[in-house]
C-alpha positions as CSV (number, residue, x, y, z in Angstrom):
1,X,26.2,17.2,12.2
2,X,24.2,20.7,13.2
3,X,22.2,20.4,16.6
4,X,19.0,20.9,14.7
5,X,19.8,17.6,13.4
6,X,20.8,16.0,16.6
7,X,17.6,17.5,18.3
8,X,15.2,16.5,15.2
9,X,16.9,13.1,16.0
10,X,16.1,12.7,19.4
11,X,12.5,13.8,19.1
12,X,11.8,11.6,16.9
13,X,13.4,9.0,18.5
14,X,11.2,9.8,21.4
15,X,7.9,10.1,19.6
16,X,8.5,6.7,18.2
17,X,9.1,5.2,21.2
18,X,6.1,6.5,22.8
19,X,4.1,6.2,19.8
20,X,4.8,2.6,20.4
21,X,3.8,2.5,23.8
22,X,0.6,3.6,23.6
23,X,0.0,0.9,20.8
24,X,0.1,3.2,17.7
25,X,2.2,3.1,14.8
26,X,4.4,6.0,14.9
27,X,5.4,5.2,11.4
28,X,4.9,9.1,9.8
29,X,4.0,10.8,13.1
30,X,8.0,11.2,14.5
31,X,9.4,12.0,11.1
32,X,7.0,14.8,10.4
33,X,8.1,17.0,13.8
34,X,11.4,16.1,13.0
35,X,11.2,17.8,9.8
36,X,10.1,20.8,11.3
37,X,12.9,20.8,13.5
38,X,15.7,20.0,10.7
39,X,13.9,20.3,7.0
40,X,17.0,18.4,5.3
41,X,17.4,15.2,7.9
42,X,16.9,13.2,5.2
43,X,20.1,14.1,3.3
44,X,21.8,13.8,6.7
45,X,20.7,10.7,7.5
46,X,21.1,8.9,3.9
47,X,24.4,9.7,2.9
48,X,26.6,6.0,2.4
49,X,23.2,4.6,2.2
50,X,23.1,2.3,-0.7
51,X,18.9,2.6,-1.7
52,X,16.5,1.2,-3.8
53,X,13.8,3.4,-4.3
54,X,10.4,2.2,-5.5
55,X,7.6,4.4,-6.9
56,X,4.7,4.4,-9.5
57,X,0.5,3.9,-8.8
58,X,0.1,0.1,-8.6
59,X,2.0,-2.3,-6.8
60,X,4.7,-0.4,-4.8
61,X,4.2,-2.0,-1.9
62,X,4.2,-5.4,-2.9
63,X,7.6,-5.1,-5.1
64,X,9.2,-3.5,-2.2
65,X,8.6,-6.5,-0.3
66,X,9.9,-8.9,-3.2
67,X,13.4,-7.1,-3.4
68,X,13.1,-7.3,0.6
69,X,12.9,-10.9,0.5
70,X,16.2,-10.8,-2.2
71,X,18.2,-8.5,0.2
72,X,17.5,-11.2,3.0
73,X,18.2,-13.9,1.3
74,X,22.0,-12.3,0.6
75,X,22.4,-11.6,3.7
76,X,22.6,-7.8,3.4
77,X,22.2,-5.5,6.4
78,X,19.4,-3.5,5.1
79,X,16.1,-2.2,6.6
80,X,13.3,-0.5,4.6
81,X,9.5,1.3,5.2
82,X,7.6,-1.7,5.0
83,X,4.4,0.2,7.2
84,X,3.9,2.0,4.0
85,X,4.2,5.2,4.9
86,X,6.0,6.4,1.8
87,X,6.0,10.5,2.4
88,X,8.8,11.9,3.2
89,X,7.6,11.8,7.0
90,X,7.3,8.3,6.9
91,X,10.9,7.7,5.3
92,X,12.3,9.7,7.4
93,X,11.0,8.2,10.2
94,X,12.3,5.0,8.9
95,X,16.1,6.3,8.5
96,X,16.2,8.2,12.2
97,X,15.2,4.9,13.5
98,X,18.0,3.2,12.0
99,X,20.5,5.6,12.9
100,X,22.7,6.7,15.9
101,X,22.2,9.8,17.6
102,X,24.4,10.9,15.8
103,X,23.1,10.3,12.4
104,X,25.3,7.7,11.3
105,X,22.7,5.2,9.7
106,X,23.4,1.2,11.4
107,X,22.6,-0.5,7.8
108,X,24.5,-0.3,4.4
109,X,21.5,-0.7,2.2
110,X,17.8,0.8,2.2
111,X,14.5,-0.3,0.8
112,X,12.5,2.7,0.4
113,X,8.4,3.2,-1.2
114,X,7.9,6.7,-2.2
115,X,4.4,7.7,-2.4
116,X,4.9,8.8,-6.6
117,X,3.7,12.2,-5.7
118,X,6.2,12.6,-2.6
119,X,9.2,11.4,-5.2
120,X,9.9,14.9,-5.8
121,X,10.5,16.1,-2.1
122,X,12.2,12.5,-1.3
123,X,14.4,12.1,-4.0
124,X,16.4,15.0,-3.8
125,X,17.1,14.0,0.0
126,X,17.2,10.6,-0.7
127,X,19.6,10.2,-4.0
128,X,18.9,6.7,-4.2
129,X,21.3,4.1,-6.7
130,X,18.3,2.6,-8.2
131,X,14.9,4.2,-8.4
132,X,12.0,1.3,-9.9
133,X,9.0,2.8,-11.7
134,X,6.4,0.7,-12.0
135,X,3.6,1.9,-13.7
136,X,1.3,5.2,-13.8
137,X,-2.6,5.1,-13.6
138,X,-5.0,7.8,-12.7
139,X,-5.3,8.0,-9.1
140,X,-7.3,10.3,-6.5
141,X,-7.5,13.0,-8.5
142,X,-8.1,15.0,-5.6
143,X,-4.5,14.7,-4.5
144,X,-2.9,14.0,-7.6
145,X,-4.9,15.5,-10.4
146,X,-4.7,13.9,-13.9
147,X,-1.8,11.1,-14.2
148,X,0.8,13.7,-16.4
149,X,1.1,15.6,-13.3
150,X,2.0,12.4,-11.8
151,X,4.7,11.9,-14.3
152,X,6.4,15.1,-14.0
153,X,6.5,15.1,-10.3
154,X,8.6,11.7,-11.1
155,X,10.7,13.7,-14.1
156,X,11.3,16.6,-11.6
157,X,12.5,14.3,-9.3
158,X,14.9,12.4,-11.2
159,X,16.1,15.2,-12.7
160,X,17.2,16.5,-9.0
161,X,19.7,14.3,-8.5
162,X,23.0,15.7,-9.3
163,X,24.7,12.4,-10.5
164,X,23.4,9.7,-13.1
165,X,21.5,7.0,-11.5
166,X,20.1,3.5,-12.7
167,X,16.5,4.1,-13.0
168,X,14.1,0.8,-14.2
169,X,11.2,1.5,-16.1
170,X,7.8,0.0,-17.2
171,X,8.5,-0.5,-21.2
172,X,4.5,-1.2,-21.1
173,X,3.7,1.7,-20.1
174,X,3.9,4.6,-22.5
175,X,3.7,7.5,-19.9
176,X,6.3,5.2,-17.4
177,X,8.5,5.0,-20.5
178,X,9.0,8.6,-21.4
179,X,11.0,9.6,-18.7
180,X,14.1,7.8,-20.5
181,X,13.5,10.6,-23.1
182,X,16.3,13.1,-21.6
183,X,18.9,10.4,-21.7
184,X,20.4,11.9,-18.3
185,X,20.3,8.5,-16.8
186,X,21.1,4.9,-17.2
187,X,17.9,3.3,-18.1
188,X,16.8,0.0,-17.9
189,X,13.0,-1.1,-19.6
190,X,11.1,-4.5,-18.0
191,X,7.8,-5.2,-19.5
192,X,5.6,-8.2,-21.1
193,X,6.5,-9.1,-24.5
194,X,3.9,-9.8,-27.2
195,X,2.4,-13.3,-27.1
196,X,3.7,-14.1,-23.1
197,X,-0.1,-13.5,-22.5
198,X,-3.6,-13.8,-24.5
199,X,-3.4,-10.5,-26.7
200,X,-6.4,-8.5,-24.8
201,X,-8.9,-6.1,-27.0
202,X,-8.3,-2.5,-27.4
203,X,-9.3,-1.0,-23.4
204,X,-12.4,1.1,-22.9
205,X,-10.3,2.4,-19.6
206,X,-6.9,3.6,-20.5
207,X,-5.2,6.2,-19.1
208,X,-3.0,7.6,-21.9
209,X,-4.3,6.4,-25.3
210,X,-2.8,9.5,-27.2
211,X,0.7,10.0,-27.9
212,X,3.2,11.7,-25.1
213,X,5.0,13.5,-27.8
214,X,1.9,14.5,-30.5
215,X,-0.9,13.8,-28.7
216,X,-1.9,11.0,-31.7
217,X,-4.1,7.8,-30.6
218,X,-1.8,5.4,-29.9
219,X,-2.1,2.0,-32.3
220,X,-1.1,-1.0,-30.2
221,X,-0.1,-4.6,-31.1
222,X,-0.7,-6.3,-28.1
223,X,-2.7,-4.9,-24.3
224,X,-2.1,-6.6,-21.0
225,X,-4.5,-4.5,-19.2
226,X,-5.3,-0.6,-19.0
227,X,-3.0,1.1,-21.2
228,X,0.1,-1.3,-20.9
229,X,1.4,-3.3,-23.9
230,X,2.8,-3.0,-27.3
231,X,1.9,0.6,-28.0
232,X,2.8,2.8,-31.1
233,X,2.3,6.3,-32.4
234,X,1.6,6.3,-35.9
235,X,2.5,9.9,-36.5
236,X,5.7,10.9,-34.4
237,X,7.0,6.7,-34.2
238,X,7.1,6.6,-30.6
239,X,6.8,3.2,-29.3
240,X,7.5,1.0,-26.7
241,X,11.0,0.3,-25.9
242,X,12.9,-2.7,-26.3
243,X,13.2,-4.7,-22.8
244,X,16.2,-5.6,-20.9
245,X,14.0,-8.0,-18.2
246,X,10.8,-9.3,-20.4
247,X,8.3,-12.5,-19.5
248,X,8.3,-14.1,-23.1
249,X,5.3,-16.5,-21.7
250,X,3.5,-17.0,-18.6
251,X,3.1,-20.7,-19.0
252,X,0.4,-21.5,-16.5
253,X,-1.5,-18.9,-14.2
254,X,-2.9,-20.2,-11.0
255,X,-5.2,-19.4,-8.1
256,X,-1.8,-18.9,-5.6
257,X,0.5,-17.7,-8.4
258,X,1.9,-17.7,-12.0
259,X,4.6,-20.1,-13.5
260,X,6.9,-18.3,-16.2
261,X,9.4,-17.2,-18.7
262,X,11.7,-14.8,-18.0
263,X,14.4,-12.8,-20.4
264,X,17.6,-11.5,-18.5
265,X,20.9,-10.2,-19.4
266,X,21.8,-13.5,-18.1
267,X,19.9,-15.5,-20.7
268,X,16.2,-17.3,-20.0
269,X,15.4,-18.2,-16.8
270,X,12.1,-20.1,-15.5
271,X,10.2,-18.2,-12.7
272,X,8.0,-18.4,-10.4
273,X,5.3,-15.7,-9.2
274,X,4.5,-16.5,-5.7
275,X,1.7,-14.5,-6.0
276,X,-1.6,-14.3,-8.3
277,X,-3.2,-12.2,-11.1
278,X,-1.2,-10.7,-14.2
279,X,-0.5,-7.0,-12.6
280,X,1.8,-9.4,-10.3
281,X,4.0,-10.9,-13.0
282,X,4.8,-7.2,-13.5
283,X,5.3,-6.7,-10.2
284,X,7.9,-9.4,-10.2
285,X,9.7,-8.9,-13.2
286,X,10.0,-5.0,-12.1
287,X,11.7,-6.5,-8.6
288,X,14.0,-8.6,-10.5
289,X,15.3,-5.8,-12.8
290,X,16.0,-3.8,-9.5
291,X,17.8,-6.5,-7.4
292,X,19.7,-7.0,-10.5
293,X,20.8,-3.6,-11.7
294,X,21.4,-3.4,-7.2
295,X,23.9,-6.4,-7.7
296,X,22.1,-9.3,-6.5
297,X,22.5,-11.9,-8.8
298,X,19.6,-13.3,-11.4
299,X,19.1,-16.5,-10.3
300,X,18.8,-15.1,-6.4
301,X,16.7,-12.3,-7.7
302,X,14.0,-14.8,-9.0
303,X,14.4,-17.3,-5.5
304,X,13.5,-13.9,-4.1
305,X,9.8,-13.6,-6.0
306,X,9.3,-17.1,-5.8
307,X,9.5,-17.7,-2.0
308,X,8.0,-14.2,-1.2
309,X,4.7,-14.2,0.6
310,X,2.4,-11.3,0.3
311,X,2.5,-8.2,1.8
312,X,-0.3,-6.4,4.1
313,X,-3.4,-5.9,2.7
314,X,-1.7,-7.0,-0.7
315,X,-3.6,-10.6,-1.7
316,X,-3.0,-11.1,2.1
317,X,-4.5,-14.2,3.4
318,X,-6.3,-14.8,7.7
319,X,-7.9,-17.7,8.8
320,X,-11.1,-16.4,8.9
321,X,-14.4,-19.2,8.4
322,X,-13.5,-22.5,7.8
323,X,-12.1,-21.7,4.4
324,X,-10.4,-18.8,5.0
325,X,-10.0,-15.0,3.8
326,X,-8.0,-12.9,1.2
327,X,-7.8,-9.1,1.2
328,X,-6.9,-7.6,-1.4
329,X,-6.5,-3.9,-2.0
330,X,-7.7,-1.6,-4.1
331,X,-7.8,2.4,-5.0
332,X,-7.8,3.3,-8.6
333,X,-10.1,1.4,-11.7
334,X,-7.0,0.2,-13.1
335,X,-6.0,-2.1,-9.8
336,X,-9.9,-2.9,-9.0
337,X,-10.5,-4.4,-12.7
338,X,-7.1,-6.5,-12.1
339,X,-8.7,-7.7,-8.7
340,X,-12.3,-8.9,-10.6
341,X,-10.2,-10.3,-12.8
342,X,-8.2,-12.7,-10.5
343,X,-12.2,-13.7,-9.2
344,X,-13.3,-14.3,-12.4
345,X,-10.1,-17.8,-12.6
346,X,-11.9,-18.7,-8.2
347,X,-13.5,-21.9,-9.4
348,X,-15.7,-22.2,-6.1
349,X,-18.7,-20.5,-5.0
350,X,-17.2,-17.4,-2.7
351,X,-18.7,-14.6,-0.3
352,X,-17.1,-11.0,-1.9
353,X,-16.5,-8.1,0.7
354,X,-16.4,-4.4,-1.1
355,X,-15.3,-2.1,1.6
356,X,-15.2,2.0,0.1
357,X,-13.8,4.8,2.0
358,X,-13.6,8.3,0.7
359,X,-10.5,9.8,3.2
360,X,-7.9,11.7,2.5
361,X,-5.3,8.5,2.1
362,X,-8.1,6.7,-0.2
363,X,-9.0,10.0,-2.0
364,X,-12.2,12.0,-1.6
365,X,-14.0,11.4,-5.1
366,X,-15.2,7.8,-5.3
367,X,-16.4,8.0,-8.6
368,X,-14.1,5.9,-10.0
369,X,-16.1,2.9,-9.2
370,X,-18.3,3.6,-11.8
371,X,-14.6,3.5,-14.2
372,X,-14.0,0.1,-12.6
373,X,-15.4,-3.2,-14.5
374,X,-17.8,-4.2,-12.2
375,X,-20.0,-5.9,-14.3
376,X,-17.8,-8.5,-14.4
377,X,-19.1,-10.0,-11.5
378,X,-22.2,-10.8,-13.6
379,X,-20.2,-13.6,-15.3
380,X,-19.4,-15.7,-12.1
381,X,-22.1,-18.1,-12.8
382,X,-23.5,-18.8,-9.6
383,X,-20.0,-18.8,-7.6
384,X,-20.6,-15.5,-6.3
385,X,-22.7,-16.5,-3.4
386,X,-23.3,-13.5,-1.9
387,X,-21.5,-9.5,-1.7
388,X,-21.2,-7.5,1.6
389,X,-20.8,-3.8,1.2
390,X,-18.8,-1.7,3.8
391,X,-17.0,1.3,4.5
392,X,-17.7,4.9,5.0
393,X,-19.5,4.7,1.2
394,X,-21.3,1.6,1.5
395,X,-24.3,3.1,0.0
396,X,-22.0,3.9,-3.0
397,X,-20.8,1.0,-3.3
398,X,-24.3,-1.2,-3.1
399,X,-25.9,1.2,-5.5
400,X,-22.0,0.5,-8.1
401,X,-23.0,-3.4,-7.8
402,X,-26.7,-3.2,-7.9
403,X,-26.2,-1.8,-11.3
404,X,-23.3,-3.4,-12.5
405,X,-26.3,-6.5,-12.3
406,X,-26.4,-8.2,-9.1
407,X,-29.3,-8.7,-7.6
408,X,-30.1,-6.9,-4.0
409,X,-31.2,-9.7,-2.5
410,X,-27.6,-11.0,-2.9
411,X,-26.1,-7.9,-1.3
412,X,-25.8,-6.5,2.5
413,X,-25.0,-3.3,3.8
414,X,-22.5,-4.1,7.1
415,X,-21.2,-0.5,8.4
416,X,-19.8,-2.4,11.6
417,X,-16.5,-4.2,11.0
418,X,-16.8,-5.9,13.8
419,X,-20.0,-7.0,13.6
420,X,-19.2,-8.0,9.4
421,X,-16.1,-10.6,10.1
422,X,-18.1,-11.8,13.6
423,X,-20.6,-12.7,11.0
424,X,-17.8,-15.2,8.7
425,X,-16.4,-16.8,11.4
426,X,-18.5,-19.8,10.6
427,X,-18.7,-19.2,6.5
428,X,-17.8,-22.5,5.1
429,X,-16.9,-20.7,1.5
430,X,-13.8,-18.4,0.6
431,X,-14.3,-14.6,1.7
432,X,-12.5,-12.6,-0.8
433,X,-12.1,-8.5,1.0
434,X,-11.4,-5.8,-1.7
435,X,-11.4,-2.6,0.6
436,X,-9.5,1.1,0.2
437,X,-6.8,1.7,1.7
438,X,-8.3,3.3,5.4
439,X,-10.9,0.6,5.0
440,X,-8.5,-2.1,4.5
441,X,-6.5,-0.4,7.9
442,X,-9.3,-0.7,10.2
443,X,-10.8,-3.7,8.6
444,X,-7.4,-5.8,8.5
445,X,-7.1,-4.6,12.4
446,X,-10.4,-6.4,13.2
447,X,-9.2,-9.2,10.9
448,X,-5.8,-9.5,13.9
449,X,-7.9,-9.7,16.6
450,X,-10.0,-12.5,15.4
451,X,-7.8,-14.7,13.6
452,X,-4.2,-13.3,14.6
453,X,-1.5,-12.2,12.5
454,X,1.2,-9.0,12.7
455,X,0.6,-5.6,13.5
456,X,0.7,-3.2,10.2
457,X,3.8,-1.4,11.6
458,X,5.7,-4.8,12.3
């Protein structure tokens, strides 16, 4: 090992350790002076590493947590980003901190997020043995720009490695889907098969409804949600690929999770979803491919989903009020629709918490709220009791629900965090929090102090 790498080591070490000190996360911070010292610390660092690398829009961290819980539960010495921060900062950060000063890394197996636009920096360094792609949805177009420049940051990225990996894809998803087209790697397709779910109507929001290949409008059999079903090009015949992990039914969907079916290599197994809303039997089924194709056996791989509790800020629950509250976060119309769709199966009457930020980790342009189905909330009849609208946009966002039909009266402007939970500590309904992601930060902070629970970097 150089002494740039021992240095950038030992720094970051340092910065971490301080970081901690003075109460901050030091989760990016560390790895990012590092890097300046020794740009390849990564590749250092990860070699021997057996790594499961997760990336796509939705649901990254919450999957990375389910094939946590299914490391754990084999015992493997493993450690993995769960903070979040999925740049290649924030992973290295991550892997200095479970090395030796020397750069020999303490654990045999790594659970890494990429950020889907970092994948291309990351996975070169990284060269994980499985890489997960969940899904792609249009997302801050100020960072990202449209979603197909998304996917070939991902296709750059996998083509980087120099030897064949096992990569796990979204069959649903027709842009997800096409990076199988080169053939380079050994690819594995987990989706929702036709009748698991009610068949939904063709999407006014999709995301890619022409065809990859000839730029056709797609003709689709069956939609989950957004663009993600049982697509098919009429012209060119691309379609979506047969599945080697599939839910064949979801037979019951519930408040705190979904019961289902699911298709293996090892034949039908029944599974449980220890989480709610359809984006997380996806979620799920994505996890179990990758434990699988990582060598943890089926039946362990679905324990792992069903005893998994949520991750931060991910349908995360505090004892706030006497009936508690859920946050649940959101960045992209895709993920928010998902979210009012879970509201529209709450049974009770419930307080809803809309918290907008427009920062560079949320993404500047917040016109996407006006993309997300808002006017759902019209059909609660009379169990929305009331909305509370937070956040560096709260004006935005009141003026979004005014016209997706609620009445003013109903809502309230509450810039003060503080001030907004002091306010529920004595609600006697269910609050349900849908902030962005710096929102959710500094509101899930407030959330600790007043009702307990871990520190984001814990």
């Amino acid at each position: 090992m150089s002494i740039r790498a021992f240095i950038a080591i030992c720094l970051c070490k340092f910065l971490r350790l301080f970081s901690r000190l003075v109460h901050r996360g030091g989760t990016a911070m560390p790895g990012r002076w590092a890097l300046k010292v020794c740009p390849n610390l990564l590749s250092i660092l990860a070699r021997g590493v057996k790594t499961v690398a997760v990336t796509g829009t939705n649901g990254k961290t919450t999957t990375s947590r389910m094939i946590e819980e299914g490391f754990a539960g084999q015992g493997l010495n493993y450690f993995a980003n769960r903070s979040g921060a999925n740049l290649l900062s924030g992973i290295t950060t991550e892997f200095v901190m479970n090395s030796t000063l020397f750069g020999k890394c303490r654990k045999e197996y790594a659970v890494i997020e990429c950020d889907e636009a970092a994948a291309v920096k990351v996975f070169p360094q990284l060269k994980p043995d499985v890489v997960l792609v969940l899904n792609l949805f249009r997302d801050q177009l100020d960072r990202y720009g449209e979603v197909t420049h998304t996917l070939e940051n991902i296709r750059t990225a996998l083509d980087s490695l120099p030897e064949p990996i096992t990569v796990c894809l979204n069959a649903d998803c027709s842009l997800t889907a096409s990076l199988a087209e080169d053939g380079r790697h050994n690819y594995r397709f987990f989706g929702i098969d036709r009748g698991a779910v009610p068949t939904g109507k063709k999407s006014e929001l999709s995301d890619a409804s022409h065809c990859i290949r000839c730029k056709t409008e797609y003709e689709y059999d069956y939609i989950t949600y957004g663009h993600l079903g049982g697509y098919r090009c009429p012209k060119c015949g691309y379609r979506r690929h047969e599945t080697d992990y599939a839910v064949t039914d979801v037979t019951e969907q519930r408040a705190d999770g979904s019961s289902v079916v699911l298709r293996t290599p090892d034949g039908a197994q029944l599974a449980e979803v220890n989480l709610p809303a359809l984006y997380n039997v996806y979620n799920a089924v994505g996890a179990v491919a990758a434990m699988t194709e990582m060598g943890i056996p089926v039946k362990a791989a679905i324990g792992a989903v069903a005893s998994f509790k949520c991750g931060f800020g991910r349908m995360e629950s505090f004892q706030l009020g006497k009936a508690g509250a859920k946050v649940m976060l959101v960045k992209n119309p895709a993920g928010c629709n998902q979210v009012l769709d879970f509201l529209q199966n709450v049974k009770e009457k419930f307080v809803l918490v809309v918290c907008l930020n427009d920062r560079g980790a949320d993404g500047t342009d917040v016109s996407w709220i006006w993309d997300a189905e808002f006017e759902k909330l019209r059909t609660l009849s009379g169990r929305l009791e009331r909305v509370i609208v937070s956040g560096d946009r709260a004006a935005d966002m009141a003026v979004r629900v005014k016209y997706a039909g609620i009445n003013p009266r109903f809502v309230t402007l509450e810039h003060d965090y503080e001030k907004l939970v002091s306010s529920l500590e004595n609600e006697e309904r269910p609050v349900y929090m849908i902030p962005t992601y710096t929102a959710m930060l500094e509101l899930r902070e407030t959330l600790i102090r007043h009702c307990g629970g871990d520190e984001f970097w814990v």
